[in-house]
matplotlib code that plots the C-alpha trace (Angstrom):
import matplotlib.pyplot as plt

x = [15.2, 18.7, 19.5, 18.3, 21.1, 23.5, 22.7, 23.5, 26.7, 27.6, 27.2, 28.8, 32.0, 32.3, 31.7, 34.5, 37.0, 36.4, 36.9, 40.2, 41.4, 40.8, 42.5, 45.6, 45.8, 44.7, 47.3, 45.1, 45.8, 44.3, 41.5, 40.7, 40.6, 38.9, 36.1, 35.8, 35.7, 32.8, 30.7, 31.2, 29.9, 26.8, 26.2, 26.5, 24.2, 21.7, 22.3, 21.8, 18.9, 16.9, 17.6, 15.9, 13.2, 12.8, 12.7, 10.1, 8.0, 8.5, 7.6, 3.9, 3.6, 3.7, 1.7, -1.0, -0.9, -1.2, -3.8, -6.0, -4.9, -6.2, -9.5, -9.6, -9.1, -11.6, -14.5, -13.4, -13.8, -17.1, -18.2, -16.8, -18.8, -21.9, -21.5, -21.6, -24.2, -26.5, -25.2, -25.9, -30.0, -30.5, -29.0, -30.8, -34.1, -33.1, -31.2, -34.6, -36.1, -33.1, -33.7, -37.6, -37.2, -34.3, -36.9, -39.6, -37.4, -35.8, -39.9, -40.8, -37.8, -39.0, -42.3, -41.3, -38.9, -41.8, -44.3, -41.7, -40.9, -44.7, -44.7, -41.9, -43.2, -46.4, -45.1, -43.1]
y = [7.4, 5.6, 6.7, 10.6, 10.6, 8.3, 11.0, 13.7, 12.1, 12.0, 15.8, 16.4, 14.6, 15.5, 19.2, 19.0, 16.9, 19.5, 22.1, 20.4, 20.2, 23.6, 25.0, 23.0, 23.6, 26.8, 29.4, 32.3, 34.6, 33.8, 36.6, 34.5, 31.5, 32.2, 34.3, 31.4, 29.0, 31.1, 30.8, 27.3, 26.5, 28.9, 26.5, 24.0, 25.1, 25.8, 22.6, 20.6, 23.0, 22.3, 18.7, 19.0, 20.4, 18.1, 15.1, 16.7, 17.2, 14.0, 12.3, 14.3, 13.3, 10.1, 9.9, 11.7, 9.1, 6.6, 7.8, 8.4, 4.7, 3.3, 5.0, 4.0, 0.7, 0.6, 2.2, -0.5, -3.5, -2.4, -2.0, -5.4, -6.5, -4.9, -6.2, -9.5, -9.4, -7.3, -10.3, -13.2, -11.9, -11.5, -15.0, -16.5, -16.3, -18.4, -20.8, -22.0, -22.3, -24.3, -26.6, -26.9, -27.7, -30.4, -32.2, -31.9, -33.7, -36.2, -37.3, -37.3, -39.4, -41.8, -41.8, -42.8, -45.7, -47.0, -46.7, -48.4, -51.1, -51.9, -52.5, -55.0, -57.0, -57.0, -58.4, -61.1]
z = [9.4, 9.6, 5.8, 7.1, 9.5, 7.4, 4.5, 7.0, 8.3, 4.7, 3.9, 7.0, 6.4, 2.7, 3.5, 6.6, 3.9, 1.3, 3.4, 4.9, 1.4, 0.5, 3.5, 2.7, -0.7, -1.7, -2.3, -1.0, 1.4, 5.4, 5.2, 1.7, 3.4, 6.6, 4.2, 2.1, 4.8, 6.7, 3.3, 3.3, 6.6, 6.1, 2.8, 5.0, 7.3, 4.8, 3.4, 6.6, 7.3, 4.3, 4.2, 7.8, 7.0, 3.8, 5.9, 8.2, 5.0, 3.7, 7.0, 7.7, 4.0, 4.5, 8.0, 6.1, 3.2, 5.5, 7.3, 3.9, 2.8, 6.1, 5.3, 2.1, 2.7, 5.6, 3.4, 0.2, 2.6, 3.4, 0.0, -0.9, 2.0, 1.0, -2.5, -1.2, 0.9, -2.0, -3.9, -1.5, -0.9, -5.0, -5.2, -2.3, -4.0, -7.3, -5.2, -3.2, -6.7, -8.3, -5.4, -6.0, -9.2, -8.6, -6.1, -8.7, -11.4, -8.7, -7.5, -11.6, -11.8, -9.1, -10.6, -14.2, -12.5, -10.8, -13.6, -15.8, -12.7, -12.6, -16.1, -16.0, -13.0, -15.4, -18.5, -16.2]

ax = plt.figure().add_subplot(projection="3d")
ax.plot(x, y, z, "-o")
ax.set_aspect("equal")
plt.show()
């Protein structure tokens, strides 16, 4: 918001120098002047008026999009969530068999160093 009013301090100031500037240098009559004057501070106005309401704009715009990037954010969390948990219970199942299978090749590996222990204590 500080480069809103830092914006409008800058219309502001370059409107009232220009308008200084014209005052002093113009070689129009007073009723010129004064006329022209008057339309510049209604531009102003309008000006200031729209830049206003711009701002107003710009800010609900960007409370909305927040608001949708919150819930978008919520709802993508818990589908990574439910990915992993969909992923974790299809896993879960090949996991106990990977390990079955590792203990039936560790005991057939204890089994084949015995058999070939025995047979080495036999030929001693």
């Amino acid at each position: 918001m500080a480069n809103g009013k830092s914006l409008f301090l800058g219309v502001l100031v370059g409107s009232i120098i220009g308008a200084t500037t014209t005052l002093l240098t113009t070689p129009a009559s007073g009723e010129t002047v004064r006329r022209q004057a008057k339309d510049q501070s209604i531009k102003l106005k309008n000006t200031i008026m729209e830049l206003a309401s711009n701002s107003r704009d710009i800010k609900s715009q960007l409370t909305k999009t927040t608001k949708e990037g919150a819930v978008l954010l919520r709802e993508l969390s818990q589908d990574v969530k439910s990915s992993i948990e969909n992923w974790r219970s299809s896993i879960e199942p090949h996991q106990q068999n990977i390990q079955e299978h590792l203990l039936n090749v560790e005991e057939s590996l204890k089994e084949l160093e015995d058999k070939i222990n025995q047979k080495k204590q036999q030929k001693n």
